[in-house]
Structure formats: C-alpha cells, structure tokens
N, CA, C, O and CB atoms as a CASP TS submission, in Angstrom:
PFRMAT TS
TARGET T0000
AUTHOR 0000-0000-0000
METHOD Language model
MODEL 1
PARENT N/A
ATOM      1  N   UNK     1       0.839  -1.186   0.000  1.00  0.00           N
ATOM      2  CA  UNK     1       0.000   0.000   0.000  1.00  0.00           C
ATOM      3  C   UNK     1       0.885   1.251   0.000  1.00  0.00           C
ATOM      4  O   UNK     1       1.877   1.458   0.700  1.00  0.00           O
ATOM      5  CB  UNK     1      -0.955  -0.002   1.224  1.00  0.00           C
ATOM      6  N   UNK     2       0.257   2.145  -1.044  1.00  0.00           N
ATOM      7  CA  UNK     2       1.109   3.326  -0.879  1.00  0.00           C
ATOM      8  C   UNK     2       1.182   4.371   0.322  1.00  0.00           C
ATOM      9  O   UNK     2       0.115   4.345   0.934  1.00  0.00           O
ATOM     10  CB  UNK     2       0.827   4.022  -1.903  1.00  0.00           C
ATOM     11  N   UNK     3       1.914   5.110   0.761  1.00  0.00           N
ATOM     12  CA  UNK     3       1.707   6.140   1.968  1.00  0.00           C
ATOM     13  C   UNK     3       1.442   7.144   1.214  1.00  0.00           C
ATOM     14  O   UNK     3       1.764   7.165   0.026  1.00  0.00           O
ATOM     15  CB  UNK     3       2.892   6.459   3.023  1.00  0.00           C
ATOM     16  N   UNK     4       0.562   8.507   2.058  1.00  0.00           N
ATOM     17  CA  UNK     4       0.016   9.392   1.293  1.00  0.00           C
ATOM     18  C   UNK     4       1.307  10.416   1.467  1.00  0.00           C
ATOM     19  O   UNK     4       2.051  10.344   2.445  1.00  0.00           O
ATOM     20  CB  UNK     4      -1.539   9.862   1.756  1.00  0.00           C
ATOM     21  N   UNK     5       1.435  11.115   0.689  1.00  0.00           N
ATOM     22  CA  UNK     5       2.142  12.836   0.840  1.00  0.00           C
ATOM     23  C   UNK     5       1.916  13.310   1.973  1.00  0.00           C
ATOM     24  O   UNK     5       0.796  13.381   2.479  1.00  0.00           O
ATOM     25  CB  UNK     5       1.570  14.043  -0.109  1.00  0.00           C
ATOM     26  N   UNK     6       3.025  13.707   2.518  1.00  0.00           N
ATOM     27  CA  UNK     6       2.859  14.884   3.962  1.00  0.00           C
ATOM     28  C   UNK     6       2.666  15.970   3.364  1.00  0.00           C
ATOM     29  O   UNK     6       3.127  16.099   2.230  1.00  0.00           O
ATOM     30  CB  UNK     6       4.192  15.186   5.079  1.00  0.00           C
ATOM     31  N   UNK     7       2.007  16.921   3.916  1.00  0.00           N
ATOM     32  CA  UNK     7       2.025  18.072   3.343  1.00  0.00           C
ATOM     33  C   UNK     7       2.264  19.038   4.422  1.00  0.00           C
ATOM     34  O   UNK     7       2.133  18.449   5.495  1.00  0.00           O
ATOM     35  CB  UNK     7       0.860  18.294   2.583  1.00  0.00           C
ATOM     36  N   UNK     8       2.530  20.151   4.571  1.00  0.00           N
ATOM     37  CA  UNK     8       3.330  21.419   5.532  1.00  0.00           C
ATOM     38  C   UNK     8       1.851  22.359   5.265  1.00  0.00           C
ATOM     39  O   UNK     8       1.363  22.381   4.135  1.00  0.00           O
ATOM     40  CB  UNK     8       5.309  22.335   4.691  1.00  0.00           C
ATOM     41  N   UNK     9       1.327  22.976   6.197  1.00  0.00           N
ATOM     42  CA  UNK     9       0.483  24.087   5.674  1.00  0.00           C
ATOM     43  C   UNK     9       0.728  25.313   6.122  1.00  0.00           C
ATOM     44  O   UNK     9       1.186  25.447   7.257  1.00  0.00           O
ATOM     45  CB  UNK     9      -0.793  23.910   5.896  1.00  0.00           C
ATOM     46  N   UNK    10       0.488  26.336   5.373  1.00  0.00           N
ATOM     47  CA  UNK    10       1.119  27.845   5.804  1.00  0.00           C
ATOM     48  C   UNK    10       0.009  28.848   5.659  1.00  0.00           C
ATOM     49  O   UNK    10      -0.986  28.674   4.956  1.00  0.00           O
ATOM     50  CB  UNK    10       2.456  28.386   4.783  1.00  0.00           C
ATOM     51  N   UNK    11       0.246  29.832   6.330  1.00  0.00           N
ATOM     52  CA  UNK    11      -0.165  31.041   6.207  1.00  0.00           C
ATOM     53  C   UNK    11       0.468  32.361   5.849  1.00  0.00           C
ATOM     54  O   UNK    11       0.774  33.019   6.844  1.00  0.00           O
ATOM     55  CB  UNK    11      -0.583  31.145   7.093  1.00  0.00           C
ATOM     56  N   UNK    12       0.753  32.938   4.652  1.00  0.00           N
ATOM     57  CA  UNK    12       1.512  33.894   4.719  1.00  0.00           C
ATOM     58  C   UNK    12       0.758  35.215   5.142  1.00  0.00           C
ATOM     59  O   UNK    12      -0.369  35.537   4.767  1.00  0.00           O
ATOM     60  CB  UNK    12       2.167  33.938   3.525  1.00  0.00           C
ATOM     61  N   UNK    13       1.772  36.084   6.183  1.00  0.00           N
ATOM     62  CA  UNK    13       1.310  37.104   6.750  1.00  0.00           C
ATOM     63  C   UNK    13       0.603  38.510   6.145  1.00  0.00           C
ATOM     64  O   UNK    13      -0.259  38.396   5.273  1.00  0.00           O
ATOM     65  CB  UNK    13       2.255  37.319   7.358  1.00  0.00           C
ATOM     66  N   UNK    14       0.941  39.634   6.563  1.00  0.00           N
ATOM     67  CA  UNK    14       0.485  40.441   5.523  1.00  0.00           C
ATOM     68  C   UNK    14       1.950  41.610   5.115  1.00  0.00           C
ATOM     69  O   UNK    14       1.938  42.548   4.318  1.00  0.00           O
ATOM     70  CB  UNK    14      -1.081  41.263   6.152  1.00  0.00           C
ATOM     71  N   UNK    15       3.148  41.099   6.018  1.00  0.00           N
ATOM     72  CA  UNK    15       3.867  41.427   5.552  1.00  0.00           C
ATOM     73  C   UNK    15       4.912  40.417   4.316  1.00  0.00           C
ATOM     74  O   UNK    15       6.002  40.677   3.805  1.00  0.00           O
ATOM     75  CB  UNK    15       4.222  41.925   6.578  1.00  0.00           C
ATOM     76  N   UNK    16       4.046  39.292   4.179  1.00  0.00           N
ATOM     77  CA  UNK    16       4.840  38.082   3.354  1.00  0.00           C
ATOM     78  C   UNK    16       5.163  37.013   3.822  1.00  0.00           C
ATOM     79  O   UNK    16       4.857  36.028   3.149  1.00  0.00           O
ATOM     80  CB  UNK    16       5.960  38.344   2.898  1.00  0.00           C
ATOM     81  N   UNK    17       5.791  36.820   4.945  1.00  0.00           N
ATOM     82  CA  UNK    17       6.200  36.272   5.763  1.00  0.00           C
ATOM     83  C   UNK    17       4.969  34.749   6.096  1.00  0.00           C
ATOM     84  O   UNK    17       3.826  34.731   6.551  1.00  0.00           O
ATOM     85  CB  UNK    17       6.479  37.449   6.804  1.00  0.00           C
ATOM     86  N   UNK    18       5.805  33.747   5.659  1.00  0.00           N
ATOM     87  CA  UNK    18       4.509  32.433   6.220  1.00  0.00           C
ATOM     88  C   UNK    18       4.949  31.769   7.203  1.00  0.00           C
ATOM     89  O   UNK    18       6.023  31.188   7.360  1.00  0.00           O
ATOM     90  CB  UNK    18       4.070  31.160   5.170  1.00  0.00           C
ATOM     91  N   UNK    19       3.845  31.913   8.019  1.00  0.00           N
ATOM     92  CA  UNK    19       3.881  30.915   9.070  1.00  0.00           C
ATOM     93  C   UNK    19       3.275  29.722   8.970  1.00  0.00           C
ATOM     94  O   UNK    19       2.296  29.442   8.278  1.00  0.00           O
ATOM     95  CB  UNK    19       3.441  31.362  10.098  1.00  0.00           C
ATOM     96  N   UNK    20       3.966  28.950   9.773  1.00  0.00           N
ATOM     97  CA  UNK    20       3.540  27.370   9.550  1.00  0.00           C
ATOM     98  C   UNK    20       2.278  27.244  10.332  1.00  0.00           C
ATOM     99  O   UNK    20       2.234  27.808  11.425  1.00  0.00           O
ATOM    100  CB  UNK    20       4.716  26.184  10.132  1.00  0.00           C
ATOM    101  N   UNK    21       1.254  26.577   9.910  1.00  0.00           N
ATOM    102  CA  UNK    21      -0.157  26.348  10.513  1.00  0.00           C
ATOM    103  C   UNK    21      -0.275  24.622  10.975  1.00  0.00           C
ATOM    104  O   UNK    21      -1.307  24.376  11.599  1.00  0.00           O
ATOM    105  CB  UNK    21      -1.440  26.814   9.203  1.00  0.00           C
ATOM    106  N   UNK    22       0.565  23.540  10.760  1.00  0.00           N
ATOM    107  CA  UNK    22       0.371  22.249  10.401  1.00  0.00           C
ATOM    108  C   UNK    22       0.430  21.445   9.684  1.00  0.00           C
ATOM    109  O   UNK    22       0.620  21.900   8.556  1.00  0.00           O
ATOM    110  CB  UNK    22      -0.143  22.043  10.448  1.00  0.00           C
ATOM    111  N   UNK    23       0.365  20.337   9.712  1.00  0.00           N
ATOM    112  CA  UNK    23       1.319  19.377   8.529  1.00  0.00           C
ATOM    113  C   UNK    23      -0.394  18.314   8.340  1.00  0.00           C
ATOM    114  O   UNK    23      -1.121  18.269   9.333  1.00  0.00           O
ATOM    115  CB  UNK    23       3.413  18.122   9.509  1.00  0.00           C
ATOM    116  N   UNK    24      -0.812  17.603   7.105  1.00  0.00           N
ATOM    117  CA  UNK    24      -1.579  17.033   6.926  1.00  0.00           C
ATOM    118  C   UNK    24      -1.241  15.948   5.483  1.00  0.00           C
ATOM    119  O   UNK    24      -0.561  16.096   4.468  1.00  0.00           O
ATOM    120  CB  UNK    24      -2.562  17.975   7.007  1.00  0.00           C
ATOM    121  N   UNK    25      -1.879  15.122   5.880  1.00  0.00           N
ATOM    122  CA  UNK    25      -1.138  13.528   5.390  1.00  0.00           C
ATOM    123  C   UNK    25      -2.098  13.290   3.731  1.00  0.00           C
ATOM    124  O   UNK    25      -2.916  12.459   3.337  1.00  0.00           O
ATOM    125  CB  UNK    25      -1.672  11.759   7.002  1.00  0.00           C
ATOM    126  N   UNK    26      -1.889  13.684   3.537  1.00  0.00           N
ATOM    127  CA  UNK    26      -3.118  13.749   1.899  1.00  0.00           C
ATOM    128  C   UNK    26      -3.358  14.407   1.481  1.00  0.00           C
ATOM    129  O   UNK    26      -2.915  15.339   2.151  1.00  0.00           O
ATOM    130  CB  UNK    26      -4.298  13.501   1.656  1.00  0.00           C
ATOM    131  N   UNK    27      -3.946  14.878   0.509  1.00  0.00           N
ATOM    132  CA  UNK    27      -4.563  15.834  -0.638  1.00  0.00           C
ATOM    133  C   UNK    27      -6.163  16.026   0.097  1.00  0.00           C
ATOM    134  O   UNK    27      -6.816  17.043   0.332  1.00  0.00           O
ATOM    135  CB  UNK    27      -4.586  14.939  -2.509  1.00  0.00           C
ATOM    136  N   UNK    28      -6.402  14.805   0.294  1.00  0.00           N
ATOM    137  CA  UNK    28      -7.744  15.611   1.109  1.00  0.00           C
ATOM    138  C   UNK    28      -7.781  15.916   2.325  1.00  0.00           C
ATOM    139  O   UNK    28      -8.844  16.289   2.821  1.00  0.00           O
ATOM    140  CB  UNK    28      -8.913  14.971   1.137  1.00  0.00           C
ATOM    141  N   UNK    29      -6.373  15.804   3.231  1.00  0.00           N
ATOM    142  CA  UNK    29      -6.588  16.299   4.866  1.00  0.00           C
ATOM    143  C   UNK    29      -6.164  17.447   4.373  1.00  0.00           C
ATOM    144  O   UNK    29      -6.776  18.354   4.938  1.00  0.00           O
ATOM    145  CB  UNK    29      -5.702  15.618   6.327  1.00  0.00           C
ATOM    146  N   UNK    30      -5.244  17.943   3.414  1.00  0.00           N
ATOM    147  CA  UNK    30      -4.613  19.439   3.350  1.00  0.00           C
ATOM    148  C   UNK    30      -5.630  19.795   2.702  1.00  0.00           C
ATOM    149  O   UNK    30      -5.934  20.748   3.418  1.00  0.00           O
ATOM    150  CB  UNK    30      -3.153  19.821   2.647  1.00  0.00           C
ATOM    151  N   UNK    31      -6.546  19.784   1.762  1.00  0.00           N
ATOM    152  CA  UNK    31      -7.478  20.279   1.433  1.00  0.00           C
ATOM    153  C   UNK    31      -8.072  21.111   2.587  1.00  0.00           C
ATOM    154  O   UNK    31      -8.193  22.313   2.820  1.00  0.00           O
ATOM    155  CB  UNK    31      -8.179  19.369   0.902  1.00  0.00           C
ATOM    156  N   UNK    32      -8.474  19.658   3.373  1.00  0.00           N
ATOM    157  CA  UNK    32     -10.080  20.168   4.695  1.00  0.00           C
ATOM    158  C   UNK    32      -9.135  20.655   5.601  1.00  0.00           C
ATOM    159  O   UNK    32      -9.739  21.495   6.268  1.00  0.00           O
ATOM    160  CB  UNK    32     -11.397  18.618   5.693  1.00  0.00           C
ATOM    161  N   UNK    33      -8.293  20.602   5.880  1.00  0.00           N
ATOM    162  CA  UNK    33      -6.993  21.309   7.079  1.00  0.00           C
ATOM    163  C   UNK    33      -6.974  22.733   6.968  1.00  0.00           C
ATOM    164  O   UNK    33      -7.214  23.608   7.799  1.00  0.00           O
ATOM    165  CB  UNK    33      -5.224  20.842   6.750  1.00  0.00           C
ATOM    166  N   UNK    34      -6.584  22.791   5.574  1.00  0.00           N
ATOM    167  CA  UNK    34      -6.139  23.978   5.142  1.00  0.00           C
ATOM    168  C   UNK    34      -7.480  25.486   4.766  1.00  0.00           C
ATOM    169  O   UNK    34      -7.451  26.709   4.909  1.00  0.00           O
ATOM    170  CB  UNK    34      -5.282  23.402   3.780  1.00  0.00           C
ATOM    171  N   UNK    35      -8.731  24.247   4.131  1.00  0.00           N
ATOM    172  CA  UNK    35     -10.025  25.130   4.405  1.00  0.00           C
ATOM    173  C   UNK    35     -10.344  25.751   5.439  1.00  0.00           C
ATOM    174  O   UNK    35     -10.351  26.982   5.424  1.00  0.00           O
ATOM    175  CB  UNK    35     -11.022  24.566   4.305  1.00  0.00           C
ATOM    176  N   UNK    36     -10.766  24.851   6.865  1.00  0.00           N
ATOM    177  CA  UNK    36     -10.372  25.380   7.959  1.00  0.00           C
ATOM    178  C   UNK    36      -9.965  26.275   8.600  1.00  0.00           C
ATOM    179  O   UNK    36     -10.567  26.886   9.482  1.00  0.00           O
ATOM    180  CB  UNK    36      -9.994  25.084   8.153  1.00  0.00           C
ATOM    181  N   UNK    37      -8.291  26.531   7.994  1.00  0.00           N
ATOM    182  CA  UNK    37      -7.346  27.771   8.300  1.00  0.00           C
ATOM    183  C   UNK    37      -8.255  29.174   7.499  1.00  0.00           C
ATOM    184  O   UNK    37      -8.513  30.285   7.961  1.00  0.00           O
ATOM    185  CB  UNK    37      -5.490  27.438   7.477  1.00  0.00           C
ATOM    186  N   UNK    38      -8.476  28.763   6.573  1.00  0.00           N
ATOM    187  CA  UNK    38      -8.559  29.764   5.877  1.00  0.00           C
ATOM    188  C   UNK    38     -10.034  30.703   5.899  1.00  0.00           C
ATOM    189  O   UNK    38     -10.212  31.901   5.678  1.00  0.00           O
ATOM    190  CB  UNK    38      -8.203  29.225   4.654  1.00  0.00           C
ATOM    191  N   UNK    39     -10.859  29.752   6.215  1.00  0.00           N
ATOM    192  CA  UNK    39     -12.261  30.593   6.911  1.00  0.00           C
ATOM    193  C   UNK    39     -11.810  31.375   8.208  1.00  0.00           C
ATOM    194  O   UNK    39     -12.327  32.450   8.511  1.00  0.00           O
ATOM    195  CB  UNK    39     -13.620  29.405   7.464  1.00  0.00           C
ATOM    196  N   UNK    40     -11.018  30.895   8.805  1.00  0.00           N
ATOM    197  CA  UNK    40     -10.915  32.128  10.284  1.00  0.00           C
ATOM    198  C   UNK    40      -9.487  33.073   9.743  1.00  0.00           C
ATOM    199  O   UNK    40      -8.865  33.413  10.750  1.00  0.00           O
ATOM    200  CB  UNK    40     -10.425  31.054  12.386  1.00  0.00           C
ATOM    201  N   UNK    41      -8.976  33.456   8.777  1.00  0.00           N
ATOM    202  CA  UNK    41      -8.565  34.626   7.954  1.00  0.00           C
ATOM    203  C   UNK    41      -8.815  35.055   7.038  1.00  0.00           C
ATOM    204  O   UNK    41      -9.716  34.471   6.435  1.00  0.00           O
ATOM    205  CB  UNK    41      -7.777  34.719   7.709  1.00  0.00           C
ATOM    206  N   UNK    42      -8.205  36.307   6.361  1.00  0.00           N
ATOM    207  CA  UNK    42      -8.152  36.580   4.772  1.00  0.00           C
ATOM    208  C   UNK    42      -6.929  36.324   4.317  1.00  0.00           C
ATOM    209  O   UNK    42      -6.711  36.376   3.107  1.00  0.00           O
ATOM    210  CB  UNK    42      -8.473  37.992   4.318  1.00  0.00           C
ATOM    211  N   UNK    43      -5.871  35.986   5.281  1.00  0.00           N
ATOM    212  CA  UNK    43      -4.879  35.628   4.809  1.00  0.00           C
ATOM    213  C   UNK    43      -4.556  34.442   3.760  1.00  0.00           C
ATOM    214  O   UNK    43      -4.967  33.317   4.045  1.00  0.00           O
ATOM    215  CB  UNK    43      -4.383  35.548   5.725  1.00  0.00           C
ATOM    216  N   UNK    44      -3.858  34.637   2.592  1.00  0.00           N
ATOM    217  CA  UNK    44      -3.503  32.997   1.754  1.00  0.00           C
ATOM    218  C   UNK    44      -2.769  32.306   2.790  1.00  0.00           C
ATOM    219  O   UNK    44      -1.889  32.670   3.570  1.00  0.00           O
ATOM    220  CB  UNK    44      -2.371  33.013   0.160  1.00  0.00           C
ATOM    221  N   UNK    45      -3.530  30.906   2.534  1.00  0.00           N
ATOM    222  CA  UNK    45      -3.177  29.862   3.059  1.00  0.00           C
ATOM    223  C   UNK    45      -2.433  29.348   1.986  1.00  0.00           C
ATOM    224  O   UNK    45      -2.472  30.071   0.991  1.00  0.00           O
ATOM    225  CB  UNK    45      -4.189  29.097   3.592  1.00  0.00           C
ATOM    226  N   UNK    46      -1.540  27.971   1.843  1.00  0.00           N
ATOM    227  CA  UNK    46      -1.018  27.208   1.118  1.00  0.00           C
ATOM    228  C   UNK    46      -0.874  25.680   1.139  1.00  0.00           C
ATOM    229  O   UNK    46       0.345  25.809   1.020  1.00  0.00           O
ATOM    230  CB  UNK    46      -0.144  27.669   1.094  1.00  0.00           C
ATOM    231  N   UNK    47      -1.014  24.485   1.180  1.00  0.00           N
ATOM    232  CA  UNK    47      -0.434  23.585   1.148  1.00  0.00           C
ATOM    233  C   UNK    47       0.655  23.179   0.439  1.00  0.00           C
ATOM    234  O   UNK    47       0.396  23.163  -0.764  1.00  0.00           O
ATOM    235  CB  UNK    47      -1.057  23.074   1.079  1.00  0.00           C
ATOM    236  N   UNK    48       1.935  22.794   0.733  1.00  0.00           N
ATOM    237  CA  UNK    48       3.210  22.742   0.541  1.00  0.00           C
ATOM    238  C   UNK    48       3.828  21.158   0.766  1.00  0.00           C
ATOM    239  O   UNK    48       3.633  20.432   1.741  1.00  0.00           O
ATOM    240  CB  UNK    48       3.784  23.806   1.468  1.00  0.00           C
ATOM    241  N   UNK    49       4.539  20.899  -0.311  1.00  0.00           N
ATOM    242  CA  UNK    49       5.067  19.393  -0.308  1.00  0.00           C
ATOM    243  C   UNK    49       6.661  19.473  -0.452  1.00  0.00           C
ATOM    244  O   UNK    49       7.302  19.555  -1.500  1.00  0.00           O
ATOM    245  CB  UNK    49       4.378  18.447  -1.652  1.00  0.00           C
ATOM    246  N   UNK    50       7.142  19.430   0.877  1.00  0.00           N
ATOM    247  CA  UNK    50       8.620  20.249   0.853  1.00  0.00           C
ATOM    248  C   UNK    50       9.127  19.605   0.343  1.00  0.00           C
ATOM    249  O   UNK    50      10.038  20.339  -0.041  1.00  0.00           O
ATOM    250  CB  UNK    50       9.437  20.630   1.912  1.00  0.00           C
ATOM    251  N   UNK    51       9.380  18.472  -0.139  1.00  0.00           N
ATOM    252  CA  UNK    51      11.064  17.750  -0.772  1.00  0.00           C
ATOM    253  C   UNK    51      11.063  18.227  -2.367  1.00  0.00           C
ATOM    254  O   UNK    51      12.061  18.033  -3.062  1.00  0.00           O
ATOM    255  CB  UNK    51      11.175  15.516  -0.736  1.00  0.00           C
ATOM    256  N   UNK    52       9.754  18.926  -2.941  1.00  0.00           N
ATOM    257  CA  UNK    52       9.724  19.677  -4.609  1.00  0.00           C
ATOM    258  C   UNK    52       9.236  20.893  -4.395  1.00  0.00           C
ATOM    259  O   UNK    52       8.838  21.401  -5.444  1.00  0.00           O
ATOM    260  CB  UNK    52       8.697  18.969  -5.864  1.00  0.00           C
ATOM    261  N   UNK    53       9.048  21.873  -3.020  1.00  0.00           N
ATOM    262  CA  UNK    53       8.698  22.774  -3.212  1.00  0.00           C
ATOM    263  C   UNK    53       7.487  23.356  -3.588  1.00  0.00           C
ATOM    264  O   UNK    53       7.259  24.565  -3.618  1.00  0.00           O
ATOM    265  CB  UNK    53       9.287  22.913  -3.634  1.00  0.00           C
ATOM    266  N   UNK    54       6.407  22.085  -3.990  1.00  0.00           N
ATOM    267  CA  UNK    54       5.146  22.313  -4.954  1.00  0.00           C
ATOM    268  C   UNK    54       3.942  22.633  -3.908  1.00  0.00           C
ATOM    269  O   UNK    54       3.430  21.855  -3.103  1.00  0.00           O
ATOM    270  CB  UNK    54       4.761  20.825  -5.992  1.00  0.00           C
ATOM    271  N   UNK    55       3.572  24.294  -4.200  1.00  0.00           N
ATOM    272  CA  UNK    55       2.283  24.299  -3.770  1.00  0.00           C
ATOM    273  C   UNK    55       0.653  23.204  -4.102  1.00  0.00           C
ATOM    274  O   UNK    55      -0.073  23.695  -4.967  1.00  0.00           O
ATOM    275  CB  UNK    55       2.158  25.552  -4.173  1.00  0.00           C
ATOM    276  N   UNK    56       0.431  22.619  -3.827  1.00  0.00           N
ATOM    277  CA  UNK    56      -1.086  21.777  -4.124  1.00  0.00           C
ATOM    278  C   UNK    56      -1.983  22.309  -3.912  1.00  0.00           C
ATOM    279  O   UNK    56      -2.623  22.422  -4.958  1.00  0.00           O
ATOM    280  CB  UNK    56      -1.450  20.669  -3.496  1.00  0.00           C
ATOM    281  N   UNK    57      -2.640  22.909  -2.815  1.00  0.00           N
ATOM    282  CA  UNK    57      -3.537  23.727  -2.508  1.00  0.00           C
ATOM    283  C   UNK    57      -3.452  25.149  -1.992  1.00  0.00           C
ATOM    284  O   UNK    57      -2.620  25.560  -1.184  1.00  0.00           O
ATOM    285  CB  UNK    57      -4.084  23.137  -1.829  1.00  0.00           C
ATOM    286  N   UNK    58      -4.248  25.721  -2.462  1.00  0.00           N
ATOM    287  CA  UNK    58      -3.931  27.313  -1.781  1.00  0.00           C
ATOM    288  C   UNK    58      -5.585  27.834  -1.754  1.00  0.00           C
ATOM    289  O   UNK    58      -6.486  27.447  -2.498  1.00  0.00           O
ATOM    290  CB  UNK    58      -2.675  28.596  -3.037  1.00  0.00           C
ATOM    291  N   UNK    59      -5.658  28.796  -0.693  1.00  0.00           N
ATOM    292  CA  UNK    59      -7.139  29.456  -0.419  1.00  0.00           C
ATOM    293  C   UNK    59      -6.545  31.347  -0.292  1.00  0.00           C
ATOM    294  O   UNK    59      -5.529  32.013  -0.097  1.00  0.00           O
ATOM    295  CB  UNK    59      -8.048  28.605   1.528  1.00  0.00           C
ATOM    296  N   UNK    60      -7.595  31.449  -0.487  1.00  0.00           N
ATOM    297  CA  UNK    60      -7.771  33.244  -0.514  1.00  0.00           C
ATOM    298  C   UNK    60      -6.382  33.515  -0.970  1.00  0.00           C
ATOM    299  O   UNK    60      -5.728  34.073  -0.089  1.00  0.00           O
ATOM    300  CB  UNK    60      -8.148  34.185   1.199  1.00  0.00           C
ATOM    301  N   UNK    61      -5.847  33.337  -1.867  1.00  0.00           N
ATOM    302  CA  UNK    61      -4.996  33.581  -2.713  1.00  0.00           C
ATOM    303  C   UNK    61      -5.123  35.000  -4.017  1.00  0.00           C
ATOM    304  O   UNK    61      -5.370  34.752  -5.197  1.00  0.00           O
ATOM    305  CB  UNK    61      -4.959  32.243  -3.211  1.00  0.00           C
ATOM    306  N   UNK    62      -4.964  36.010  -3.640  1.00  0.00           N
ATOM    307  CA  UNK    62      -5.183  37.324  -4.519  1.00  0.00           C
ATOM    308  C   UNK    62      -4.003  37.179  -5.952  1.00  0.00           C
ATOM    309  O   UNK    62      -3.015  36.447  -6.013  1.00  0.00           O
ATOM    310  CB  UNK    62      -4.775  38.935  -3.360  1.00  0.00           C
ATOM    311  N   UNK    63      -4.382  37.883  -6.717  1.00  0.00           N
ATOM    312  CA  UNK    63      -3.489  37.836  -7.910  1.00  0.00           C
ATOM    313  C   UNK    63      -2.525  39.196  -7.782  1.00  0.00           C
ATOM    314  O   UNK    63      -2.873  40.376  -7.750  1.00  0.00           O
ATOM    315  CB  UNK    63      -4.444  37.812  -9.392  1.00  0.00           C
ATOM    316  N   UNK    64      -1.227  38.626  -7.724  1.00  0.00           N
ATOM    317  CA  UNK    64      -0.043  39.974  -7.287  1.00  0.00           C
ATOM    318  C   UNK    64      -0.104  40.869  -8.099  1.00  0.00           C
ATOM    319  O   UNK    64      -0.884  40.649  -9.026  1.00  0.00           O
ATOM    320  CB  UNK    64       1.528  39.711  -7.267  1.00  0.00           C
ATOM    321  N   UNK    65       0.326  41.639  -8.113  1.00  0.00           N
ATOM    322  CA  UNK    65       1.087  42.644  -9.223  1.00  0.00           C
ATOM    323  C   UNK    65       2.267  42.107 -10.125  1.00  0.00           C
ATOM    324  O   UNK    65       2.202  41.866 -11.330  1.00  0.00           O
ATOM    325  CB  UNK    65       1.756  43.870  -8.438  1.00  0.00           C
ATOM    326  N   UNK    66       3.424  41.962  -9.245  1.00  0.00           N
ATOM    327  CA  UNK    66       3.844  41.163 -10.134  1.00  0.00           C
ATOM    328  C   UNK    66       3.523  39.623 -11.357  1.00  0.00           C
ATOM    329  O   UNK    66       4.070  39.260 -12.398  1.00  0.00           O
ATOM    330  CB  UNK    66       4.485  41.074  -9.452  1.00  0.00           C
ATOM    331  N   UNK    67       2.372  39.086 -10.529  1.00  0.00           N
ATOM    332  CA  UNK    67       1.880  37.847 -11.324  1.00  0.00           C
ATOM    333  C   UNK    67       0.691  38.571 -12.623  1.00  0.00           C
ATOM    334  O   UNK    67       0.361  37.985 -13.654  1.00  0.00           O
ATOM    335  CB  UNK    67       0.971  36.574 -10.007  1.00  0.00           C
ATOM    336  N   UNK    68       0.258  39.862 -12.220  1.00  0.00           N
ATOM    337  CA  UNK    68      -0.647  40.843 -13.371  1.00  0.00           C
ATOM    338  C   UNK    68       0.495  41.014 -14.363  1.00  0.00           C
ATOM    339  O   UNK    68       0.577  40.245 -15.320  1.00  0.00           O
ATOM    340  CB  UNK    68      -1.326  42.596 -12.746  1.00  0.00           C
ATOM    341  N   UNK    69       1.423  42.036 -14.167  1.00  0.00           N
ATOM    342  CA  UNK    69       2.689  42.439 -14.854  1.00  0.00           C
ATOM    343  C   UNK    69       3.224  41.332 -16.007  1.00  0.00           C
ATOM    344  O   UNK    69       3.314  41.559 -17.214  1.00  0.00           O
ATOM    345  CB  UNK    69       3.832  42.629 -13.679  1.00  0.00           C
ATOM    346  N   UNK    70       3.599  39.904 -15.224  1.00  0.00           N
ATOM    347  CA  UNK    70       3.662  39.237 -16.167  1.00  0.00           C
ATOM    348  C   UNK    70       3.038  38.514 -17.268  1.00  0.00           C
ATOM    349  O   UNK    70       3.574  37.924 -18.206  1.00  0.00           O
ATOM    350  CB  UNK    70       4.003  38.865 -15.838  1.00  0.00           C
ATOM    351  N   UNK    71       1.206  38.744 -16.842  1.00  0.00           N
ATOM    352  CA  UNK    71       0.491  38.131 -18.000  1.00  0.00           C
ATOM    353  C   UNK    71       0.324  39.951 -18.819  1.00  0.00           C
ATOM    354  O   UNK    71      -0.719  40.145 -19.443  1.00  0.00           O
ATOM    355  CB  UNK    71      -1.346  37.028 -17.396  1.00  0.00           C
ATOM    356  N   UNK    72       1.035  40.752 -18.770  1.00  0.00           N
ATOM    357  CA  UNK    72      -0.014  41.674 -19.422  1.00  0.00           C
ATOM    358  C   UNK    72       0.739  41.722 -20.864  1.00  0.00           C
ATOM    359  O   UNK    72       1.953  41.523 -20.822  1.00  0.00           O
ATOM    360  CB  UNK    72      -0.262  43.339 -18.579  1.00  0.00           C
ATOM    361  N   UNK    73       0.203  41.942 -22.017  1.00  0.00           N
ATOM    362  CA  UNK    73       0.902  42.024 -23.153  1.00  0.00           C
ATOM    363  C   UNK    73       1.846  43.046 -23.442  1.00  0.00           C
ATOM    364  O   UNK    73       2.031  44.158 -22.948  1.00  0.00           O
ATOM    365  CB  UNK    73       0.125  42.026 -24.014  1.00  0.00           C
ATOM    366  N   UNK    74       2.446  42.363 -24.427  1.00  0.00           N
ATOM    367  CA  UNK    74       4.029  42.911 -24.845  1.00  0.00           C
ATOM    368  C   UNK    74       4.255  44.632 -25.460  1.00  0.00           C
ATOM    369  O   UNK    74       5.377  45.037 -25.763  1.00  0.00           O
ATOM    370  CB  UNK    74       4.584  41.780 -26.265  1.00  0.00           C
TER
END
C-alpha cells in the first residue's frame, strides 16, 4: 500500500512572511486542514510538499502585481 504525501500548511502574513499552521497527510486532509485555516482569515493559506517545493492547494490567494505584470501584453 502506498503512503500518502505529507504536506506542511502555511499562512503567509500580511507582511509576506509564512507561518507554519500544520502538517496534513493527503490531498484531502490538506485540502479540509487547510479550508479550515482559511475561513478564520483573509490571509492565503497554502499547502506545501517540501522535498519539490510544490504548492497543491492554496485558499484566498489574490493575484499579485507582479503575477498581473507578467500576464499583461508585450
């Protein structure tokens, strides 16, 4: 049987800065873990799979400026 993904969950602040909220064993505990977090802030939450760095889930997640900047045409 396979073991599921750990996952790390965060909150980044409002100066950038993320704090760690808890670690959850699946795609669907970081899902409902991370929902959770994210109804009692406006802060983005994240789920994080540290050995690739890869965000999986994220909540209240706003679109940056810099991430505007780079879709805007040439």
């Amino acid at each position: 049987m396979q073991r599921e993904r750990e996952y790390d969950l965060f909150e980044r602040l409002p100066d950038g800065s993320p704090i760690w909220r808890g670690r959850a064993s699946g795609l669907n505990d970081a899902n409902a873990k991370l929902r959770n977090i994210a109804n009692g802030t406006s802060n983005e939450c994240f789920a994080l799979y540290l050995p690739t760095k890869e965000v999986v889930v994220r909540f209240n997640a706003s679109v940056s400026k810099d991430a505007e900047a780079d879709r805007a045409p040439c």
